[in-house]
N, CA, C and O atoms as a printed pandas DataFrame, in Angstrom:
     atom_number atom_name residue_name chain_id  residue_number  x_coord  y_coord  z_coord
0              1         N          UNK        A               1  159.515  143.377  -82.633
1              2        CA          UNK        A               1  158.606  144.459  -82.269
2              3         C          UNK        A               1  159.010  145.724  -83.031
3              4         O          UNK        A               1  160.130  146.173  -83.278
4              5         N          UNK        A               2  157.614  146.237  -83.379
5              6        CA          UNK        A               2  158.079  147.546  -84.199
6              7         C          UNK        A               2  158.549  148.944  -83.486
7              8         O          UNK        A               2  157.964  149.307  -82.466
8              9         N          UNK        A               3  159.783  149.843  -84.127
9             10        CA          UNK        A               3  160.220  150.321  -83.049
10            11         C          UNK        A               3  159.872  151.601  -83.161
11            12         O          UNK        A               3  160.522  152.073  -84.094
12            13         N          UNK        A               4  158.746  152.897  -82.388
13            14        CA          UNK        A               4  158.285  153.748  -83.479
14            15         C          UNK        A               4  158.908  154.718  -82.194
15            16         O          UNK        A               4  158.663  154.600  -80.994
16            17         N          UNK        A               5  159.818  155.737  -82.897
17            18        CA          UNK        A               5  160.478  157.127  -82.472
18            19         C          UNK        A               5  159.485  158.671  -82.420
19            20         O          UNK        A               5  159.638  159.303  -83.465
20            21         N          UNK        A               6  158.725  159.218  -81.622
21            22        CA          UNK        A               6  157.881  160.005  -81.693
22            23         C          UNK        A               6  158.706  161.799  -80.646
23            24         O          UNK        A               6  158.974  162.008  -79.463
24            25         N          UNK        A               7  158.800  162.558  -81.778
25            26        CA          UNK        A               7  159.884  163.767  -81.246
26            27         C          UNK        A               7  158.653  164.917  -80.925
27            28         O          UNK        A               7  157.534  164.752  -81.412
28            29         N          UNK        A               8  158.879  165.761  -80.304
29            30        CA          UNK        A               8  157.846  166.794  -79.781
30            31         C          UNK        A               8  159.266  168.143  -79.680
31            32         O          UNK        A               8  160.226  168.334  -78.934
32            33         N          UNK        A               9  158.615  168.902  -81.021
33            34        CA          UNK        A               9  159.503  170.224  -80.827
34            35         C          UNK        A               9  158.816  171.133  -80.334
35            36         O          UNK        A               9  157.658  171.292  -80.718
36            37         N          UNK        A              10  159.383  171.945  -79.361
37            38        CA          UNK        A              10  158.701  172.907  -78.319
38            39         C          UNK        A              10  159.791  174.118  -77.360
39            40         O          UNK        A              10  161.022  174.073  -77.357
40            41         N          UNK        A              11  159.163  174.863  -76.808
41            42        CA          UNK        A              11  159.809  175.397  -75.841
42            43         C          UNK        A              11  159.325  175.403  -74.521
43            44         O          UNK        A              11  158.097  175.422  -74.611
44            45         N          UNK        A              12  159.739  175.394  -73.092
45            46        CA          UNK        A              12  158.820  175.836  -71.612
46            47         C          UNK        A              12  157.865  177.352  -71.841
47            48         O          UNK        A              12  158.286  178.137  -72.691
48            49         N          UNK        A              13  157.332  177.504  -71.514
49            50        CA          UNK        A              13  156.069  178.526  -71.500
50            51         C          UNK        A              13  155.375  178.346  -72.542
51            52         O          UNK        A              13  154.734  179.310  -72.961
52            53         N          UNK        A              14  155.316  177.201  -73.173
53            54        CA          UNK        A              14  154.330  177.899  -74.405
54            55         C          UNK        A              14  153.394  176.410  -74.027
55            56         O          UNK        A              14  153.727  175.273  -73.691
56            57         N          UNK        A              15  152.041  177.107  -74.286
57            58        CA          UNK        A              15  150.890  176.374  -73.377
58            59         C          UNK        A              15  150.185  175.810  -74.512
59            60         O          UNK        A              15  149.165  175.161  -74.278
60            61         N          UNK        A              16  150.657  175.992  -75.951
61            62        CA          UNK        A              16  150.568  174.834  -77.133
62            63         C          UNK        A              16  151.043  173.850  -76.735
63            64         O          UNK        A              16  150.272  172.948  -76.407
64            65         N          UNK        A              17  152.524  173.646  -76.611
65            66        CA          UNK        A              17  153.090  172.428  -75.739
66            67         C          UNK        A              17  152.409  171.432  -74.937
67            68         O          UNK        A              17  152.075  170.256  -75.078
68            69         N          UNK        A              18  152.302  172.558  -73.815
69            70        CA          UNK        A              18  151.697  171.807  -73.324
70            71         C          UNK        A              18  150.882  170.738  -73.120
71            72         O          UNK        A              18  150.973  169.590  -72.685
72            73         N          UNK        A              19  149.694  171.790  -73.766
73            74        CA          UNK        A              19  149.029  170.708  -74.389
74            75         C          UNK        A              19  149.071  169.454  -75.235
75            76         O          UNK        A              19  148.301  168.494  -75.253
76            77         N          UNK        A              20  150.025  169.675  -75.841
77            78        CA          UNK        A              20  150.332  168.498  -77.252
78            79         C          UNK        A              20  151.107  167.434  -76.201
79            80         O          UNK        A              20  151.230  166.216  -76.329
80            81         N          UNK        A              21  151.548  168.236  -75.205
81            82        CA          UNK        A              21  152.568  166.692  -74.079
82            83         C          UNK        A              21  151.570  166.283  -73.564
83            84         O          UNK        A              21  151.651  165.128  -73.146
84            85         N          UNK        A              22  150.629  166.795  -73.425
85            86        CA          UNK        A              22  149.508  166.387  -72.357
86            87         C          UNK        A              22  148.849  164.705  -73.468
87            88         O          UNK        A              22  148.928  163.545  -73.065
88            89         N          UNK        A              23  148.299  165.132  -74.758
89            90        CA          UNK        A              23  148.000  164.363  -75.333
90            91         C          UNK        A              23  148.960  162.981  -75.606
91            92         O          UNK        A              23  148.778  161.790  -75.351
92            93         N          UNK        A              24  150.289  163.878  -76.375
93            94        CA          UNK        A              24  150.857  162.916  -76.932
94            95         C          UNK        A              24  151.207  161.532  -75.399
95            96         O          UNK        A              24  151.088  160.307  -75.400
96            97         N          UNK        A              25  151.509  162.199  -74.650
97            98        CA          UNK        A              25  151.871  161.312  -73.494
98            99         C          UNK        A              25  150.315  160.092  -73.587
99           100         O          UNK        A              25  150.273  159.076  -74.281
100          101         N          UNK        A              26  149.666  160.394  -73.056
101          102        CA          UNK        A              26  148.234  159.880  -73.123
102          103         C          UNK        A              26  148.593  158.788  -74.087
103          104         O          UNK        A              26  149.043  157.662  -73.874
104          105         N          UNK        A              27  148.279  159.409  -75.208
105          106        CA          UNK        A              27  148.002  158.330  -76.444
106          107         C          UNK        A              27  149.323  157.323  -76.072
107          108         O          UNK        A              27  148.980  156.152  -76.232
108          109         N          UNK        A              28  150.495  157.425  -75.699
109          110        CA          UNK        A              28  151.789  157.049  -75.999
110          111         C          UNK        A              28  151.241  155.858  -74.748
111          112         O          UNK        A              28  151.154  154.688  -75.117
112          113         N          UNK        A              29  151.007  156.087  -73.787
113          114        CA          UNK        A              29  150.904  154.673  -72.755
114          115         C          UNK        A              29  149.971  153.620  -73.396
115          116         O          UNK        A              29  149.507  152.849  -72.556
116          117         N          UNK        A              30  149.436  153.306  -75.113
117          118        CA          UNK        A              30  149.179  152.035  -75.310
118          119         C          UNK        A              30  150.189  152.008  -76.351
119          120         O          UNK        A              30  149.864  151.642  -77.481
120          121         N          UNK        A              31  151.493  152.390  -76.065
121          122        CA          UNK        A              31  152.488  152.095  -77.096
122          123         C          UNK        A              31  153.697  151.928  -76.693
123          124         O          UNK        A              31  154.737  152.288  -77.244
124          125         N          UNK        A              32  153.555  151.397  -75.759
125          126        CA          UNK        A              32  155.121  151.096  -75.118
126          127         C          UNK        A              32  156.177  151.145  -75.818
127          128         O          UNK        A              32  157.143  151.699  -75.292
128          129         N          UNK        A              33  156.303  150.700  -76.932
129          130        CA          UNK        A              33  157.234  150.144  -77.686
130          131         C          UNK        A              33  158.092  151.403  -78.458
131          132         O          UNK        A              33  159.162  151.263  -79.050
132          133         N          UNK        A              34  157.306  152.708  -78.281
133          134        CA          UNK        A              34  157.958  153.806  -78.091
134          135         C          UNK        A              34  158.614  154.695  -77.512
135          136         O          UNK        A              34  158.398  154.815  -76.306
136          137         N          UNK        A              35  159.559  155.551  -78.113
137          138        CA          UNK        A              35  160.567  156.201  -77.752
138          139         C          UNK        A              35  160.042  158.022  -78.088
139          140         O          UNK        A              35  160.226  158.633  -79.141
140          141         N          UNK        A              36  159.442  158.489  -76.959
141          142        CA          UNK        A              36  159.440  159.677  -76.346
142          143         C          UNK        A              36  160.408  160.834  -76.295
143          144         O          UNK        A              36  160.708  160.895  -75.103
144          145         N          UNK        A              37  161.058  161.780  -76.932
145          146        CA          UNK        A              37  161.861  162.492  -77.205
146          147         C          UNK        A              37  161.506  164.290  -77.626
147          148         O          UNK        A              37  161.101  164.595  -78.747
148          149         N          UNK        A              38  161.655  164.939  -76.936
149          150        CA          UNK        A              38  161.510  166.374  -76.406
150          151         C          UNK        A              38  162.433  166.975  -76.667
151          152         O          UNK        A              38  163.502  166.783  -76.088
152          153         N          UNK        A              39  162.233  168.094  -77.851
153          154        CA          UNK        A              39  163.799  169.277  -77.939
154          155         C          UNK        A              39  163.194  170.605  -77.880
155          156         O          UNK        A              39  162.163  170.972  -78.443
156          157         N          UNK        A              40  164.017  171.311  -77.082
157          158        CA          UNK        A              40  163.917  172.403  -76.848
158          159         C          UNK        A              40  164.707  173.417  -77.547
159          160         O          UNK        A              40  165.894  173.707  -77.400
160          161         N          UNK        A              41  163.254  174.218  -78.848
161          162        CA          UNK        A              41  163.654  174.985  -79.904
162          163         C          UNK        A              41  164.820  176.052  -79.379
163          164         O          UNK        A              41  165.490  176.512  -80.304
164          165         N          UNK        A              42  165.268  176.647  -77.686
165          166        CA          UNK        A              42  165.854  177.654  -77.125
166          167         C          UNK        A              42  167.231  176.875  -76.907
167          168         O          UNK        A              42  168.112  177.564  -76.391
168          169         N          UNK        A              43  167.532  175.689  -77.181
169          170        CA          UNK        A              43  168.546  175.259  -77.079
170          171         C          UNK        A              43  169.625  174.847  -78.556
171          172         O          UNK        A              43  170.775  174.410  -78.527
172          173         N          UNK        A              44  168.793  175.163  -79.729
173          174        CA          UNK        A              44  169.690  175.563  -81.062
174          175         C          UNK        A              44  169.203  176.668  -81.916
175          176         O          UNK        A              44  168.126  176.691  -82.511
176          177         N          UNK        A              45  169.759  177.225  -81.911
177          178        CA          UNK        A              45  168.930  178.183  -82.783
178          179         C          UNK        A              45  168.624  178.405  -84.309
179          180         O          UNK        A              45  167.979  179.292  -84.868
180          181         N          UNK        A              46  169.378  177.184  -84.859
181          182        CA          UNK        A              46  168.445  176.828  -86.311
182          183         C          UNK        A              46  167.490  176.406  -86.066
183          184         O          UNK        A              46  166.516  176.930  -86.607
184          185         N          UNK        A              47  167.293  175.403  -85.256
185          186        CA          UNK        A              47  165.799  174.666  -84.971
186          187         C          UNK        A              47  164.818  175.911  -84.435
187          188         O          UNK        A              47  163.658  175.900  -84.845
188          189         N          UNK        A              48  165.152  176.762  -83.722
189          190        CA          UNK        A              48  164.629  177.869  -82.845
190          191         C          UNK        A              48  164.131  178.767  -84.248
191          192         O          UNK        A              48  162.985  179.165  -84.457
192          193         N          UNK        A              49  165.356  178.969  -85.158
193          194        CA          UNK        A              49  164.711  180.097  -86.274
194          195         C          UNK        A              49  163.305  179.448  -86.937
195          196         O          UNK        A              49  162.148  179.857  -87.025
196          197         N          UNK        A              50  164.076  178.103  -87.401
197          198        CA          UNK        A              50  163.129  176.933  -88.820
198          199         C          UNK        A              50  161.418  177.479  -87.742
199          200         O          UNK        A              50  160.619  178.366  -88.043
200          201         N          UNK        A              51  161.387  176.617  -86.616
201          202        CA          UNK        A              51  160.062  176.582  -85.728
202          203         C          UNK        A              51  159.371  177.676  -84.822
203          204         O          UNK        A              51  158.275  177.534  -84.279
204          205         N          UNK        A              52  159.953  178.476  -84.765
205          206        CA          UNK        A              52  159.554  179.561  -83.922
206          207         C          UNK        A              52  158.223  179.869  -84.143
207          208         O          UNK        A              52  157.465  179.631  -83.202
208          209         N          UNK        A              53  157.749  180.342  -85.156
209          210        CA          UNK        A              53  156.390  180.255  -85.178
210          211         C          UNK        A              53  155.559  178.951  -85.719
211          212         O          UNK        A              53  154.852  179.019  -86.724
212          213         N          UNK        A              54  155.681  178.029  -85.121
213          214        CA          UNK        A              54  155.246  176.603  -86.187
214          215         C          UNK        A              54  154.466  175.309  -84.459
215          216         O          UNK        A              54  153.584  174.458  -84.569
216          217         N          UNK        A              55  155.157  175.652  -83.281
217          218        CA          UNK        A              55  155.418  174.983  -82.450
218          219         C          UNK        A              55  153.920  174.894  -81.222
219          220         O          UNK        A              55  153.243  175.829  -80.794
220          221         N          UNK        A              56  153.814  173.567  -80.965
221          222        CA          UNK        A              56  154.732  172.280  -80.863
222          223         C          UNK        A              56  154.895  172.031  -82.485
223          224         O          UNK        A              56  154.135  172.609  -83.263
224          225         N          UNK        A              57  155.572  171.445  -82.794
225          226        CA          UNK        A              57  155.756  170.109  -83.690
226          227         C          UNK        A              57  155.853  168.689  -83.314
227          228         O          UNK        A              57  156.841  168.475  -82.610
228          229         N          UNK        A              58  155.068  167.560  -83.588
229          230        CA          UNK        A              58  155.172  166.138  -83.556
230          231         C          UNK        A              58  155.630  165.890  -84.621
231          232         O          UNK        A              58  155.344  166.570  -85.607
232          233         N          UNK        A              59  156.447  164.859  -84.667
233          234        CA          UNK        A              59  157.197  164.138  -85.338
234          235         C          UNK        A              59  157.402  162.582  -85.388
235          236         O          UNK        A              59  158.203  161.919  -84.730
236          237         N          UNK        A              60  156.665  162.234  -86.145
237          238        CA          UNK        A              60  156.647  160.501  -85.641
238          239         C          UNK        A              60  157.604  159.190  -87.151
239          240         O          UNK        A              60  157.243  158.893  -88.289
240          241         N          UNK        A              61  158.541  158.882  -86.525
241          242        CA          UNK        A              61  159.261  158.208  -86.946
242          243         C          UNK        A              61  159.640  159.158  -88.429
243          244         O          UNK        A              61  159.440  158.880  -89.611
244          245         N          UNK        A              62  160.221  160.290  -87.823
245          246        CA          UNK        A              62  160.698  161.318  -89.031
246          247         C          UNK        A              62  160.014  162.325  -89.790
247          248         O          UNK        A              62  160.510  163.272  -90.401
248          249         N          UNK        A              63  158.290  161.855  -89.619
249          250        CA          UNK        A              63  157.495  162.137  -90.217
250          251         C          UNK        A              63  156.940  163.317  -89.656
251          252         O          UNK        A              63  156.776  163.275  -88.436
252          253         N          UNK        A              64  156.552  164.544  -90.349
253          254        CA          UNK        A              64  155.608  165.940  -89.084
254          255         C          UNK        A              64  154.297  165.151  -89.515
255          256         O          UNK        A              64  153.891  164.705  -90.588
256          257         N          UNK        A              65  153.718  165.177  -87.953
257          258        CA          UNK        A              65  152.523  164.753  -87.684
258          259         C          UNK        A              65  151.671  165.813  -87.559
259          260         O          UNK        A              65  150.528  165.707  -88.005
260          261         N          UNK        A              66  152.011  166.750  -87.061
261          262        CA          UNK        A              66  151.334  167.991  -86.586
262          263         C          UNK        A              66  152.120  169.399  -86.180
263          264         O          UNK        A              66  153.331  169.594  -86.284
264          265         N          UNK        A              67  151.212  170.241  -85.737
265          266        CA          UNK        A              67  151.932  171.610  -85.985
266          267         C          UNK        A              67  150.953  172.380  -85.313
267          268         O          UNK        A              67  149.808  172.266  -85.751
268          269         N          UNK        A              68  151.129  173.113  -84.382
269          270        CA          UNK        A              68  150.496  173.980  -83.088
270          271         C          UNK        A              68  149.118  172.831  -82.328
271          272         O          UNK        A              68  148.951  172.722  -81.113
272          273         N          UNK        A              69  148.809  172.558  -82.722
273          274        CA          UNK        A              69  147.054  171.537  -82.196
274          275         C          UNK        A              69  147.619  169.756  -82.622
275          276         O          UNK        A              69  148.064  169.397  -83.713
276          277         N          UNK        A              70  147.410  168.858  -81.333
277          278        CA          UNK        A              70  147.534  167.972  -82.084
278          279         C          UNK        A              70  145.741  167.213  -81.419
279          280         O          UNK        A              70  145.174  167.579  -80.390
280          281         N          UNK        A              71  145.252  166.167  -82.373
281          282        CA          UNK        A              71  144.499  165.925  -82.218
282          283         C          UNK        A              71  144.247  164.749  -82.022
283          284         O          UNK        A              71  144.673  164.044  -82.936
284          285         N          UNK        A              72  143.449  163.895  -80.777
285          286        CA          UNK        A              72  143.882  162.916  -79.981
286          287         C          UNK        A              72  143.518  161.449  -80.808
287          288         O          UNK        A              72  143.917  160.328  -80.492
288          289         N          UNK        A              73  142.798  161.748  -81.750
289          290        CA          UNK        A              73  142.460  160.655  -82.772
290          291         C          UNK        A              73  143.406  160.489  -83.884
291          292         O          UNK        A              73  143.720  159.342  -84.203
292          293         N          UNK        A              74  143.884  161.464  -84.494
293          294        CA          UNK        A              74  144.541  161.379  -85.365
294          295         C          UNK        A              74  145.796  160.990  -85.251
295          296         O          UNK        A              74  146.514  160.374  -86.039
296          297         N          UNK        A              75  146.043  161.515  -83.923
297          298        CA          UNK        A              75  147.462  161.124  -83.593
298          299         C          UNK        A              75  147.373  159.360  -83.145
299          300         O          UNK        A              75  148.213  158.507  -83.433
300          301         N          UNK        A              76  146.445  159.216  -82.580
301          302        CA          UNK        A              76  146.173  157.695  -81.859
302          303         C          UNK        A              76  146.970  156.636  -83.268
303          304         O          UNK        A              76  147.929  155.865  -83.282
304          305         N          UNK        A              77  145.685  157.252  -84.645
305          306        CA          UNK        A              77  145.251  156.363  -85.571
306          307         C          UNK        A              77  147.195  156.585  -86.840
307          308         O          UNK        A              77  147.617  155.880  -87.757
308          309         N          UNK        A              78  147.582  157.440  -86.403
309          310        CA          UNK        A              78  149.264  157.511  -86.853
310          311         C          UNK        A              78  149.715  156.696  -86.699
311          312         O          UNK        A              78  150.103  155.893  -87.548
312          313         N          UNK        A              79  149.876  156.598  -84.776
313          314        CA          UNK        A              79  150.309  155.288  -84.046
314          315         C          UNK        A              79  150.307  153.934  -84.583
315          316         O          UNK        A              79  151.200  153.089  -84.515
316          317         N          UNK        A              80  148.824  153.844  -85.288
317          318        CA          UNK        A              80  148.414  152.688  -85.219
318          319         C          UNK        A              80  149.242  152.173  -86.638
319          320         O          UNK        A              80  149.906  151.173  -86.912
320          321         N          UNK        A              81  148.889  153.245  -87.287
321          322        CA          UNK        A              81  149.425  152.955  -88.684
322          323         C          UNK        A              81  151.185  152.852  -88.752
323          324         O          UNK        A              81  151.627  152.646  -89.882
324          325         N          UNK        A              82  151.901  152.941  -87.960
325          326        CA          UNK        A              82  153.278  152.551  -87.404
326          327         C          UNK        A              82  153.406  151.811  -87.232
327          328         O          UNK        A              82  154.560  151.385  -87.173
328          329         N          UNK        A              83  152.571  151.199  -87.053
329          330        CA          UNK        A              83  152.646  149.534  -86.494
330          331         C          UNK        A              83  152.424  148.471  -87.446
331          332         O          UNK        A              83  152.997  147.381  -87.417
332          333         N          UNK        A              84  151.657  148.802  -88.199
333          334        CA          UNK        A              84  151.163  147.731  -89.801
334          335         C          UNK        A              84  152.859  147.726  -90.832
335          336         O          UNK        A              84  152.923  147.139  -91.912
């Protein structure tokens, strides 16, 4: 089984986030086979400088997927392409 790593860079209050957890979660329950992983830009502050204005960031198997908006097709059809 293919093993696909999907990272979400973010901070609490910011209602970009949010949203992008709201999605990415969604899309992620026909993908079991993934690994869900959340860092919080306030907890290093290189990552905090690099993203501060850039965030959320998705990140799928290393790759930036997206950057403030993620979009529920595109991200789906990423997925999919992880898998081929």
């Amino acid at each position: 089984m293919v093993r696909i790593t999907v990272e979400m860079m973010g901070k609490p209050g910011c209602h970009l986030c949010d949203d992008a957890r709201v999605i990415v979660r969604t899309v992620l329950e026909d993908f079991p086979e993934t690994e869900f992983v959340e860092h919080n830009i306030l907890d290093d502050a290189e990552m905090f400088e690099t993203l501060k204005n850039e965030i959320p960031v998705i990140v799928v198997n290393g790759r930036r997927h997206a950057t403030w908006h993620v979009d529920m097709n595109d991200f789906r059809a990423a997925m999919r392409k992880e898998l081929l």
